[in-house]
PDB file as gemmi writes it, atoms N, CA and C in Angstrom:
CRYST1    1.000    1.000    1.000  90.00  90.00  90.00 P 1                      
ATOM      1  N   UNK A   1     -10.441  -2.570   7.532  1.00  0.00           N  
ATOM      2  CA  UNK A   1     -11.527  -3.298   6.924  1.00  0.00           C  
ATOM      3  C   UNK A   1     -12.046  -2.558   5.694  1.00  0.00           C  
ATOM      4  N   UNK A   2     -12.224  -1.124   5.830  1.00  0.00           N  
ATOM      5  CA  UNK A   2     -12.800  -0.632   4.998  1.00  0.00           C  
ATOM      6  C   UNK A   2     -11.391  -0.687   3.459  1.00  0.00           C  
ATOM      7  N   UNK A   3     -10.354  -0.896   4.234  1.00  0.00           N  
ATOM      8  CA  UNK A   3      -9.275  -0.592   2.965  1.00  0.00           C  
ATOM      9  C   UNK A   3      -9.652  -1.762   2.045  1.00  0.00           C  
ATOM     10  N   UNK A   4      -9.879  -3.035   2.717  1.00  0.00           N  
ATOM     11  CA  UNK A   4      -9.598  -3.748   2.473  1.00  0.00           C  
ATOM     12  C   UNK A   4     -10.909  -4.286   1.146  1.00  0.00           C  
ATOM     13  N   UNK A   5     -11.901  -3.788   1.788  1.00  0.00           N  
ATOM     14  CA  UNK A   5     -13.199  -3.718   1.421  1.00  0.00           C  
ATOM     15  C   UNK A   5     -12.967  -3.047  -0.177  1.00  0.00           C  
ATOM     16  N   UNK A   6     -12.331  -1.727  -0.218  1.00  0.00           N  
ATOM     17  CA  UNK A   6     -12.254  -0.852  -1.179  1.00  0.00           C  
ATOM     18  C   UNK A   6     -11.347  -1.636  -2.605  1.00  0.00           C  
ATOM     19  N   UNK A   7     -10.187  -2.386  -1.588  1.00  0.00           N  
ATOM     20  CA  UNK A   7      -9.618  -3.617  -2.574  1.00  0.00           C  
ATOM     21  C   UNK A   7     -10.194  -4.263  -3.677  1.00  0.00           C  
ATOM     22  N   UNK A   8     -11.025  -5.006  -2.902  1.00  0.00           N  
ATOM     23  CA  UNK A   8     -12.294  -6.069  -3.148  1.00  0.00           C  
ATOM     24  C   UNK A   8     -12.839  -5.544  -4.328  1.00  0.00           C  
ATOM     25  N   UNK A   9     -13.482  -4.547  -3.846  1.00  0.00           N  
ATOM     26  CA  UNK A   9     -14.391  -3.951  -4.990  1.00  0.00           C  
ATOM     27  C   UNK A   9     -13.383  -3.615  -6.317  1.00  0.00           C  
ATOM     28  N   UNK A  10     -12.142  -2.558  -6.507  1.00  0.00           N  
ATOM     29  CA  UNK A  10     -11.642  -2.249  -7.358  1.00  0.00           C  
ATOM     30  C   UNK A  10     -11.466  -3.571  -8.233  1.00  0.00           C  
ATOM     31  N   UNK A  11     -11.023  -4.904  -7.605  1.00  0.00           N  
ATOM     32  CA  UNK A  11      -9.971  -5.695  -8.623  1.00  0.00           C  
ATOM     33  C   UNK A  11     -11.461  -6.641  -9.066  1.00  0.00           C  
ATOM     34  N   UNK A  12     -12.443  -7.033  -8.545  1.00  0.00           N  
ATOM     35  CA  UNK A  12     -13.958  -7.300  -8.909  1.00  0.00           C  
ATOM     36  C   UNK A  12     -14.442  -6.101 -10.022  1.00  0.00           C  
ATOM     37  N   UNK A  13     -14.225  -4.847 -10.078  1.00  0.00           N  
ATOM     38  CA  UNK A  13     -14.547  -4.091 -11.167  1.00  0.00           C  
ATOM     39  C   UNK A  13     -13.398  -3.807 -12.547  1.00  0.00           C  
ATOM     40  N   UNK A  14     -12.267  -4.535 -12.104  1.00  0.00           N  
ATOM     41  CA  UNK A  14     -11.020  -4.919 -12.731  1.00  0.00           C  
ATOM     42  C   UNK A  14     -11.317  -5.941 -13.728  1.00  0.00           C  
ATOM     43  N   UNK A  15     -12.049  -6.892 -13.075  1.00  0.00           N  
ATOM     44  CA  UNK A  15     -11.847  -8.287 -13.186  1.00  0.00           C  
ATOM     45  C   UNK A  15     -12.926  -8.316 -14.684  1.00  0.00           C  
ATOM     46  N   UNK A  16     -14.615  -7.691 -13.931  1.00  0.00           N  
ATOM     47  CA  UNK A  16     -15.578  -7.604 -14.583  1.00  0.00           C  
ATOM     48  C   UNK A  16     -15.483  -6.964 -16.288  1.00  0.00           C  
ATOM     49  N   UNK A  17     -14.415  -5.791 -15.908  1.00  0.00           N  
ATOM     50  CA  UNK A  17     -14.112  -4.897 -17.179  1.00  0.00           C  
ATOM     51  C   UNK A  17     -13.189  -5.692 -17.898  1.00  0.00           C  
ATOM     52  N   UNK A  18     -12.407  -7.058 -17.688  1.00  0.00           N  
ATOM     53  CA  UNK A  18     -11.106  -7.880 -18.334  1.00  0.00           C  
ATOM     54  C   UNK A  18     -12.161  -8.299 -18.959  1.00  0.00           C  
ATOM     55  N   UNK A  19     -13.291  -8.873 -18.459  1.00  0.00           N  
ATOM     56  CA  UNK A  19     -14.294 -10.169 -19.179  1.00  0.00           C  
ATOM     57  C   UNK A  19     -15.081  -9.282 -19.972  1.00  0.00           C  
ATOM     58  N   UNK A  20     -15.294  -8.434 -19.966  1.00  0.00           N  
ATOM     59  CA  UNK A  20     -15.635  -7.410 -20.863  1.00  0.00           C  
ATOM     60  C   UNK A  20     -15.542  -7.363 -22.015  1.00  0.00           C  
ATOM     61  N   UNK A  21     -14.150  -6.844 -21.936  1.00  0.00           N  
ATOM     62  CA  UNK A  21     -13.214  -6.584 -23.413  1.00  0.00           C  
ATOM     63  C   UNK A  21     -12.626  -7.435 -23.840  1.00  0.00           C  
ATOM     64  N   UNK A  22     -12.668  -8.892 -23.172  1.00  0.00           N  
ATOM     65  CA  UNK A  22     -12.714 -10.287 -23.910  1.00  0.00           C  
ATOM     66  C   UNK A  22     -13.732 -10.766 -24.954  1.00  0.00           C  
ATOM     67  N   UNK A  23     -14.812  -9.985 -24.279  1.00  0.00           N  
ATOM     68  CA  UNK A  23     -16.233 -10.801 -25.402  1.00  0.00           C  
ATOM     69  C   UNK A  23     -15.945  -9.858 -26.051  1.00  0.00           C  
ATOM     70  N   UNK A  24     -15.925  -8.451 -26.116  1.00  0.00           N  
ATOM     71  CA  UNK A  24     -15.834  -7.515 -27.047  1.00  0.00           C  
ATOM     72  C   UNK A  24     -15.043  -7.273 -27.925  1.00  0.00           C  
ATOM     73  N   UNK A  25     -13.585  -8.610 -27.353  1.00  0.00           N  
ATOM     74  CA  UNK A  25     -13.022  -8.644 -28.685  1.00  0.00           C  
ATOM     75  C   UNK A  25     -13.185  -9.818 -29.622  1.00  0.00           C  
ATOM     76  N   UNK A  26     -13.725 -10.725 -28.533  1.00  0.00           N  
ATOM     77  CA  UNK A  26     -14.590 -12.303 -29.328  1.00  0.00           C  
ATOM     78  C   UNK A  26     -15.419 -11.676 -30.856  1.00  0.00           C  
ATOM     79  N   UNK A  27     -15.913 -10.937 -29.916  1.00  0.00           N  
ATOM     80  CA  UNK A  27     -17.296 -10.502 -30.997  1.00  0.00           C  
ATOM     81  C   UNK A  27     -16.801 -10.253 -32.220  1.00  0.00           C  
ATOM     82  N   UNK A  28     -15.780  -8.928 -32.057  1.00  0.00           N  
ATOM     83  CA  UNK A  28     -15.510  -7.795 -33.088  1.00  0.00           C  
ATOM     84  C   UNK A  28     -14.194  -9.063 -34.379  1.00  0.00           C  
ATOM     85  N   UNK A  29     -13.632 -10.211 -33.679  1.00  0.00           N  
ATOM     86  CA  UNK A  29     -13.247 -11.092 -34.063  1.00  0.00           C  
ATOM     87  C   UNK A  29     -13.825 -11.693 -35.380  1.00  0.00           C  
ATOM     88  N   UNK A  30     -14.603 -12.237 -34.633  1.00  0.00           N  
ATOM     89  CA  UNK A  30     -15.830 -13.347 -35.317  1.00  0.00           C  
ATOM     90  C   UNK A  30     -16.756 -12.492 -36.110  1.00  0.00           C  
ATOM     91  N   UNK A  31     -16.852 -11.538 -36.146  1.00  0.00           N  
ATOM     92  CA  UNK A  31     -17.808 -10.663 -37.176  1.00  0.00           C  
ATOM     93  C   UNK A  31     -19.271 -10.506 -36.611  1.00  0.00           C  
ATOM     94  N   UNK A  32     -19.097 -10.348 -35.144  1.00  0.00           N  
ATOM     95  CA  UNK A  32     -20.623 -10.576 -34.496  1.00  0.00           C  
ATOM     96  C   UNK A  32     -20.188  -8.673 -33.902  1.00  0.00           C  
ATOM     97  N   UNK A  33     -21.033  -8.199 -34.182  1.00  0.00           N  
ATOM     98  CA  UNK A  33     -21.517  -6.713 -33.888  1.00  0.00           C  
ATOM     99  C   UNK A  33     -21.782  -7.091 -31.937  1.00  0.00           C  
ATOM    100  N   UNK A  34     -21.262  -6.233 -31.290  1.00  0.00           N  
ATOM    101  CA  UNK A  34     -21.403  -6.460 -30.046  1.00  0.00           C  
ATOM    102  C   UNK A  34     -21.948  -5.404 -29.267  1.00  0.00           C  
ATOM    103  N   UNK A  35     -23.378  -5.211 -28.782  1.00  0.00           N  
ATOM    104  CA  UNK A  35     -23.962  -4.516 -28.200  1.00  0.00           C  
ATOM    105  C   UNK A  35     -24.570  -5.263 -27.024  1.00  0.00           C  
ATOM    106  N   UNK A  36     -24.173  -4.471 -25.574  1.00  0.00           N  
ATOM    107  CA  UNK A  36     -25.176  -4.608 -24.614  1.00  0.00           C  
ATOM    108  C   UNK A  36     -26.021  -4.046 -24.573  1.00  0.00           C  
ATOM    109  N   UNK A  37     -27.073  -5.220 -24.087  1.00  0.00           N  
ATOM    110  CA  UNK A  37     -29.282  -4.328 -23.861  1.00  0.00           C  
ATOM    111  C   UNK A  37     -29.234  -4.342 -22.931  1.00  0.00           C  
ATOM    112  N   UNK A  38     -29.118  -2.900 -22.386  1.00  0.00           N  
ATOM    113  CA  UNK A  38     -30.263  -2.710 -21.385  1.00  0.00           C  
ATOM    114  C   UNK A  38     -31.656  -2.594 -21.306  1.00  0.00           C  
ATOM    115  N   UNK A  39     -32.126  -3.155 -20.343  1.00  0.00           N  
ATOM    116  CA  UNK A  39     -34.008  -3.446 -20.368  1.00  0.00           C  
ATOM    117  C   UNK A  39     -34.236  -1.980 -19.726  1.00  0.00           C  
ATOM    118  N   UNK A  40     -35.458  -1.947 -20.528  1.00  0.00           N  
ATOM    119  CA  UNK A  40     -35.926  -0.700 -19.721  1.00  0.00           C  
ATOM    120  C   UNK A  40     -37.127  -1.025 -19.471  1.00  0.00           C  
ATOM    121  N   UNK A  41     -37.998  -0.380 -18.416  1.00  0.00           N  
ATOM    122  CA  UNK A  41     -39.268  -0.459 -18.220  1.00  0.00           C  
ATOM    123  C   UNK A  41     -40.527  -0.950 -19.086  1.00  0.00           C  
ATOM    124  N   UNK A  42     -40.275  -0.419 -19.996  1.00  0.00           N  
ATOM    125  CA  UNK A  42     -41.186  -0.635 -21.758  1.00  0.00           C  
ATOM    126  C   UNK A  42     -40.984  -1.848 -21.229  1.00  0.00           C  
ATOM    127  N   UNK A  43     -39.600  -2.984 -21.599  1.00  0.00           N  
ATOM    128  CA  UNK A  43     -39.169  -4.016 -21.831  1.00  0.00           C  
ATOM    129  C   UNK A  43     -39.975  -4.849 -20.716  1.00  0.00           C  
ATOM    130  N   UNK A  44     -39.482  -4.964 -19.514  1.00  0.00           N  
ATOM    131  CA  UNK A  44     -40.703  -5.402 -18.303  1.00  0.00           C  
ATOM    132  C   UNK A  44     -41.951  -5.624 -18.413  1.00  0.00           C  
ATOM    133  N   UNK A  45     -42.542  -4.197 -19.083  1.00  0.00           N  
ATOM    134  CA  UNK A  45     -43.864  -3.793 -19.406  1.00  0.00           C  
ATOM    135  C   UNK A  45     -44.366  -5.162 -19.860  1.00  0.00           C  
ATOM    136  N   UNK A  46     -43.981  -5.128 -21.602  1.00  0.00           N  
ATOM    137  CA  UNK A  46     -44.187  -5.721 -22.549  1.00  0.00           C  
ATOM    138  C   UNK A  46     -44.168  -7.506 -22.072  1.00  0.00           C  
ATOM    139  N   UNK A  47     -42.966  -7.532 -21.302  1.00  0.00           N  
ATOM    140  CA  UNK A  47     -42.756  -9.019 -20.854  1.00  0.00           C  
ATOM    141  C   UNK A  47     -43.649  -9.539 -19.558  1.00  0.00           C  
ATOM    142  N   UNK A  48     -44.052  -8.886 -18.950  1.00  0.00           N  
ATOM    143  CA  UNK A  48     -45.403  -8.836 -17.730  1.00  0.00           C  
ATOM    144  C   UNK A  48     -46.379  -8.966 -18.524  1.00  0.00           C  
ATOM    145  N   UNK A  49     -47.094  -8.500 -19.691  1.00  0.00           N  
ATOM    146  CA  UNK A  49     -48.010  -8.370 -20.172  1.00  0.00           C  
ATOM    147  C   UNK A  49     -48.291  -9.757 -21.132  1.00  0.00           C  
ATOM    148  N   UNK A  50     -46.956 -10.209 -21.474  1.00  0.00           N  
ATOM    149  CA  UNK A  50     -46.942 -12.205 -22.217  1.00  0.00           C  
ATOM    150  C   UNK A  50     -47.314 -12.603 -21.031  1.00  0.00           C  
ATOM    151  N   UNK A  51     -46.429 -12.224 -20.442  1.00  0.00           N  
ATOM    152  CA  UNK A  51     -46.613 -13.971 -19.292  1.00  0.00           C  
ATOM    153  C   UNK A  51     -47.613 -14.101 -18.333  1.00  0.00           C  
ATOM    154  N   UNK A  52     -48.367 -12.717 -17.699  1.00  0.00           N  
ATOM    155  CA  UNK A  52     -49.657 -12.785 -16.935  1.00  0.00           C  
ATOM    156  C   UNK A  52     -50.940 -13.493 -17.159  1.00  0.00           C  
ATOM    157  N   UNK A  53     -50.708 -13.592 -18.287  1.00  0.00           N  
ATOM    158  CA  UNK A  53     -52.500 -14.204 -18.850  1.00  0.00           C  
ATOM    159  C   UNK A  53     -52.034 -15.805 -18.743  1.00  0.00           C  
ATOM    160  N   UNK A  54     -51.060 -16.246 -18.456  1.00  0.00           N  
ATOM    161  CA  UNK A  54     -50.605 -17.993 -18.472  1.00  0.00           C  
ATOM    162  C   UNK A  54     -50.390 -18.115 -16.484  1.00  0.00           C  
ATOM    163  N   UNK A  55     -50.470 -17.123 -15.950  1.00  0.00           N  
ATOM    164  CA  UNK A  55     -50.337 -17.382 -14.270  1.00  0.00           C  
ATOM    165  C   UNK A  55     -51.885 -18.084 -13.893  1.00  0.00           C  
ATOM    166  N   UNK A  56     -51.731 -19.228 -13.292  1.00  0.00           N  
ATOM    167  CA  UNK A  56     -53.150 -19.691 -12.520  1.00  0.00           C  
ATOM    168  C   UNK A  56     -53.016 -20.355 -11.315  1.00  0.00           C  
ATOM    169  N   UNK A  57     -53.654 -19.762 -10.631  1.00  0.00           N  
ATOM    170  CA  UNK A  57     -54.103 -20.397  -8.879  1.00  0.00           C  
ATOM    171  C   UNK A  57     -54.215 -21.524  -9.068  1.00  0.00           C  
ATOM    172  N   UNK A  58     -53.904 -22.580  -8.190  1.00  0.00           N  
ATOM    173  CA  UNK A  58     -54.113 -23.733  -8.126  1.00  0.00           C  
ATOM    174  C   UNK A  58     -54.487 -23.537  -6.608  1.00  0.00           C  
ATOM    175  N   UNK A  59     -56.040 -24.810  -6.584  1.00  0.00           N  
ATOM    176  CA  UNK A  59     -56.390 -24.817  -5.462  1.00  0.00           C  
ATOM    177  C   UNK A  59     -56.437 -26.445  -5.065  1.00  0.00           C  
ATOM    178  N   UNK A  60     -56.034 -27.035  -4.192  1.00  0.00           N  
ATOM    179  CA  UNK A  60     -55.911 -28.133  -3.750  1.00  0.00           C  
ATOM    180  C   UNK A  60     -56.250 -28.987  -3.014  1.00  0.00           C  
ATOM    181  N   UNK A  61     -57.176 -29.752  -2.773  1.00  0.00           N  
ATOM    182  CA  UNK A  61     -57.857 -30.545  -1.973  1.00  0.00           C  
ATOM    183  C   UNK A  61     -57.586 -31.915  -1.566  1.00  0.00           C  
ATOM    184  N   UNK A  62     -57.006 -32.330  -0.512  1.00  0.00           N  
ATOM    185  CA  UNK A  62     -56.833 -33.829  -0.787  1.00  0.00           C  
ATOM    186  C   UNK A  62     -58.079 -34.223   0.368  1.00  0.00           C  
ATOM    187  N   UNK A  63     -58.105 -35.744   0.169  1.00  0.00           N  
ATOM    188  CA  UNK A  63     -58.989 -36.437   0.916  1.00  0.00           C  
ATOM    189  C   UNK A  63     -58.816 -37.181   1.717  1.00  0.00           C  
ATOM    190  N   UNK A  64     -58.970 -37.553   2.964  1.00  0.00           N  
ATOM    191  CA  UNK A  64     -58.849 -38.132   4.061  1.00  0.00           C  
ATOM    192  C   UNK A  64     -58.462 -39.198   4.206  1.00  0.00           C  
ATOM    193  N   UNK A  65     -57.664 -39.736   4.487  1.00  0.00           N  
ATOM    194  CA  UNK A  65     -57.408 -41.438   4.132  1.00  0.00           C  
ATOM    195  C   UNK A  65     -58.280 -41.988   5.736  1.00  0.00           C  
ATOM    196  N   UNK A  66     -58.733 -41.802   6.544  1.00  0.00           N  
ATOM    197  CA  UNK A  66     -59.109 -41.976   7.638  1.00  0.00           C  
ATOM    198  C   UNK A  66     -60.304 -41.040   8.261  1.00  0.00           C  
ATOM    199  N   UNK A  67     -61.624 -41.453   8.588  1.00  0.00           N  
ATOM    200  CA  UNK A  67     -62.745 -41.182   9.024  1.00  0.00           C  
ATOM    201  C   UNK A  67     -61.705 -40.152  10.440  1.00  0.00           C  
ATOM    202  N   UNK A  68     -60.823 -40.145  10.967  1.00  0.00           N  
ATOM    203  CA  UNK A  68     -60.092 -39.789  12.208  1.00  0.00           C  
ATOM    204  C   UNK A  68     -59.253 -38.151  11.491  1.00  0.00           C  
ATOM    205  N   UNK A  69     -59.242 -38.430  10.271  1.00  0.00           N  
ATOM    206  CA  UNK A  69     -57.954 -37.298   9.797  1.00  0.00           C  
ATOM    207  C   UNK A  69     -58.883 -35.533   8.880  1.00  0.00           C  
ATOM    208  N   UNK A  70     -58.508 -35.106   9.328  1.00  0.00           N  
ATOM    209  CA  UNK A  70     -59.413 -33.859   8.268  1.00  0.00           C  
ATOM    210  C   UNK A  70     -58.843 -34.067   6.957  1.00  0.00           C  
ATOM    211  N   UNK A  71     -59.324 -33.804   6.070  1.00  0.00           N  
ATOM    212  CA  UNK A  71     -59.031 -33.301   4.524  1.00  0.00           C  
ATOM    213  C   UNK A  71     -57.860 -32.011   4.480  1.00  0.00           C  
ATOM    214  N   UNK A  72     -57.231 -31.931   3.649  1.00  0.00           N  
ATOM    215  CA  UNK A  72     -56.366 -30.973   3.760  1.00  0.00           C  
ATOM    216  C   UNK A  72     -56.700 -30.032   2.258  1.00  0.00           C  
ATOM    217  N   UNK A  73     -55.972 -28.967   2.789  1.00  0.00           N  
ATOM    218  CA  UNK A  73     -56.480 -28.184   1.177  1.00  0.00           C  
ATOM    219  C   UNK A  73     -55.085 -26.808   1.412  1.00  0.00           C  
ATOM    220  N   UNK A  74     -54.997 -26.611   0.239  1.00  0.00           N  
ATOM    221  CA  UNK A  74     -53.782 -25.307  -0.128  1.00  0.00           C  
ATOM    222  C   UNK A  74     -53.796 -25.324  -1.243  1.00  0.00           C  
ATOM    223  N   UNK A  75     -53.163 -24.055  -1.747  1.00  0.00           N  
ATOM    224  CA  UNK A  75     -52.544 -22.901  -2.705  1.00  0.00           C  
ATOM    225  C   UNK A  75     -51.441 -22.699  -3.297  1.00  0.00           C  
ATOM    226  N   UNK A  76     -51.374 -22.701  -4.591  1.00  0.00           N  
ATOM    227  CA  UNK A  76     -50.008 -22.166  -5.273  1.00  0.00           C  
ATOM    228  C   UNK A  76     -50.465 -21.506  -6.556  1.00  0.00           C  
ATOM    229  N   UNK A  77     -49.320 -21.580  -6.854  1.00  0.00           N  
ATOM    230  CA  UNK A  77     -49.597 -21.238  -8.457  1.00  0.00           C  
ATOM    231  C   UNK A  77     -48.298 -21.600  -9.476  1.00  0.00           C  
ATOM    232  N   UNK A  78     -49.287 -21.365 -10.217  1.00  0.00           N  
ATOM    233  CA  UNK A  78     -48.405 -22.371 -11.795  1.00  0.00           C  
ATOM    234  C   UNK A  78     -49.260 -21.603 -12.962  1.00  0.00           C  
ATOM    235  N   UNK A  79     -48.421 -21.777 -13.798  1.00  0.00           N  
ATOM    236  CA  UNK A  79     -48.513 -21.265 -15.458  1.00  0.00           C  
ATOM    237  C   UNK A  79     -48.834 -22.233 -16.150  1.00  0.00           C  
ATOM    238  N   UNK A  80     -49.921 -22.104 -17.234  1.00  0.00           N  
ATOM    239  CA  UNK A  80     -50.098 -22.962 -18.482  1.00  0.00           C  
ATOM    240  C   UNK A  80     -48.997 -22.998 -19.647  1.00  0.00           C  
ATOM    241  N   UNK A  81     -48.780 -24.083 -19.864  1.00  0.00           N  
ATOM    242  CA  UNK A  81     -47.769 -24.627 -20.723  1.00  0.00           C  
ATOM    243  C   UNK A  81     -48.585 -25.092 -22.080  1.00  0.00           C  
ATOM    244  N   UNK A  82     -49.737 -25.347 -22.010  1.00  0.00           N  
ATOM    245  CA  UNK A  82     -50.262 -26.045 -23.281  1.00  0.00           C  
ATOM    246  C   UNK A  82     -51.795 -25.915 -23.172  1.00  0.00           C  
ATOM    247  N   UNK A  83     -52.669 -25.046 -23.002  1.00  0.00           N  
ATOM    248  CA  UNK A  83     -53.930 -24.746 -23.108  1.00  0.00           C  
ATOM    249  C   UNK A  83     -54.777 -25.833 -23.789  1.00  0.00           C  
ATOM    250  N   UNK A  84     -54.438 -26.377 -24.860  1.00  0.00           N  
ATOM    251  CA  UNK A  84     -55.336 -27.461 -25.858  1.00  0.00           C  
ATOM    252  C   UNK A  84     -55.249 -28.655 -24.430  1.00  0.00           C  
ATOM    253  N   UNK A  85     -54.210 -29.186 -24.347  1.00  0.00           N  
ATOM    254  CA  UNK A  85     -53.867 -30.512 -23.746  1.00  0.00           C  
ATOM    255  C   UNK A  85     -54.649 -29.886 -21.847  1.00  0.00           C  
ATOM    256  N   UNK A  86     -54.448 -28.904 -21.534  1.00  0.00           N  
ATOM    257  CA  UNK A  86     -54.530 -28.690 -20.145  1.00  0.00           C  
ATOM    258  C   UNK A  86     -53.189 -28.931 -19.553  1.00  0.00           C  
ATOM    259  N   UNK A  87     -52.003 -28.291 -19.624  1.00  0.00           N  
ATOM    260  CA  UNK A  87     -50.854 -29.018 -18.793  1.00  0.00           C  
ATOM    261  C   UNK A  87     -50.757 -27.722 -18.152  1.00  0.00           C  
ATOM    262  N   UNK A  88     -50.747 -27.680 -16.825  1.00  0.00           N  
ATOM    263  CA  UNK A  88     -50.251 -26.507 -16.098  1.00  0.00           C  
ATOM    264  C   UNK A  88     -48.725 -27.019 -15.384  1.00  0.00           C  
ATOM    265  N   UNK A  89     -47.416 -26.161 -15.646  1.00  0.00           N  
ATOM    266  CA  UNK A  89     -46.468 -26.273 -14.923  1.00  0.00           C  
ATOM    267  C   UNK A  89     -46.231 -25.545 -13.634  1.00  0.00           C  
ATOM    268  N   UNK A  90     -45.667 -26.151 -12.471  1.00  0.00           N  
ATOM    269  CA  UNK A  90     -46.048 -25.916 -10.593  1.00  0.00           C  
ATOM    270  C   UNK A  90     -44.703 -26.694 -10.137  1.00  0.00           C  
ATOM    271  N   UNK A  91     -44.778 -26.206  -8.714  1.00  0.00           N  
ATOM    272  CA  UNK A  91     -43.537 -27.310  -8.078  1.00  0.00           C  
ATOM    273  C   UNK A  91     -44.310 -28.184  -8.051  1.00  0.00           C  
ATOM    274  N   UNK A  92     -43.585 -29.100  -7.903  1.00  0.00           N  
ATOM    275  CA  UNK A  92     -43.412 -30.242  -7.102  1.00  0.00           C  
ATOM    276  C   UNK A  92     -43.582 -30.823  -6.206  1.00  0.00           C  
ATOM    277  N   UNK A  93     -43.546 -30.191  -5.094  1.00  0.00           N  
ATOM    278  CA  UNK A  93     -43.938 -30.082  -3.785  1.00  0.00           C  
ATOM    279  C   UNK A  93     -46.076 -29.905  -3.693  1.00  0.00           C  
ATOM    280  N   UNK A  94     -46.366 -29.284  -4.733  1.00  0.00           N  
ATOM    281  CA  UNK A  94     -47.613 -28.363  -5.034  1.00  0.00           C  
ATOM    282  C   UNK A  94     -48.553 -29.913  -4.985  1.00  0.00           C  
ATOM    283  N   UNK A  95     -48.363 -30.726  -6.228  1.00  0.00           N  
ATOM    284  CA  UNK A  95     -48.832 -32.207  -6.847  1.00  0.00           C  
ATOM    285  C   UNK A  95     -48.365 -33.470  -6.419  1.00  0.00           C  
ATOM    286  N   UNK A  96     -48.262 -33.826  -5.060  1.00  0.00           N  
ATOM    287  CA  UNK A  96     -47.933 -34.855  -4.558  1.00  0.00           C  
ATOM    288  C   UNK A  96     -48.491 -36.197  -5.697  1.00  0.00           C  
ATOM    289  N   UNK A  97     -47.781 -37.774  -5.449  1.00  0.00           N  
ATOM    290  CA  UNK A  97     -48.063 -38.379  -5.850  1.00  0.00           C  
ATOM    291  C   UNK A  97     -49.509 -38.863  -5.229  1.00  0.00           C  
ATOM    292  N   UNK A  98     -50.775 -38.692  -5.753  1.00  0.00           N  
ATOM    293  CA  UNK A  98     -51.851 -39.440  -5.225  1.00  0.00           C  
ATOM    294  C   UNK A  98     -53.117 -38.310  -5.374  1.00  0.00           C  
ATOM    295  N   UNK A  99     -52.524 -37.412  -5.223  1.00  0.00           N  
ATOM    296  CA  UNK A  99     -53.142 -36.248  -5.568  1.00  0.00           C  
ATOM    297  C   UNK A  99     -54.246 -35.820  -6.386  1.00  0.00           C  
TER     298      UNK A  99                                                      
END                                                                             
């Protein structure tokens, strides 16, 4: 198992390094300079720090269709897409129709 295992991995790191030096020769082809980015922490940093101020709780209340049924209420969250207009984007599941 383990040989077999060790297989696996080599011709998957075979495979990965063919597709490699395919784009790398696409690139060097076509006149496109070919560098991989690695992200570093900074990079995270910087990209946590856009997108946090657009995260918002959504709190949810629906209303009883029946004097017999409780009200229901829950939680998610979704990001603003358009601040002027108010559009917050959420699943689906979050905004039932009636809602």
């Amino acid at each position: 198992m383990e040989k077999l295992e060790s297989e696996m991995e080599s011709m998957r790191l075979q495979s990965s390094d063919d597709e490699h030096d395919q784009v790398e020769d696409f690139c060097r082809d076509n006149g496109s300079p070919f560098r991989e980015k690695v992200d570093t922490a900074e990079d995270w940093r910087e990209t946590i720090n856009k997108v946090v101020p657009a995260v918002v709780v959504l709190r949810i209340t629906a209303c009883r269709s029946f004097d017999t049924e409780l009200s229901s209420f829950g939680s998610a969250t979704g990001f603003v897409v358009d601040k002027q207009r108010g559009i917050i984007l959420t699943n689906r599941h979050v905004v039932k129709p009636g809602y």
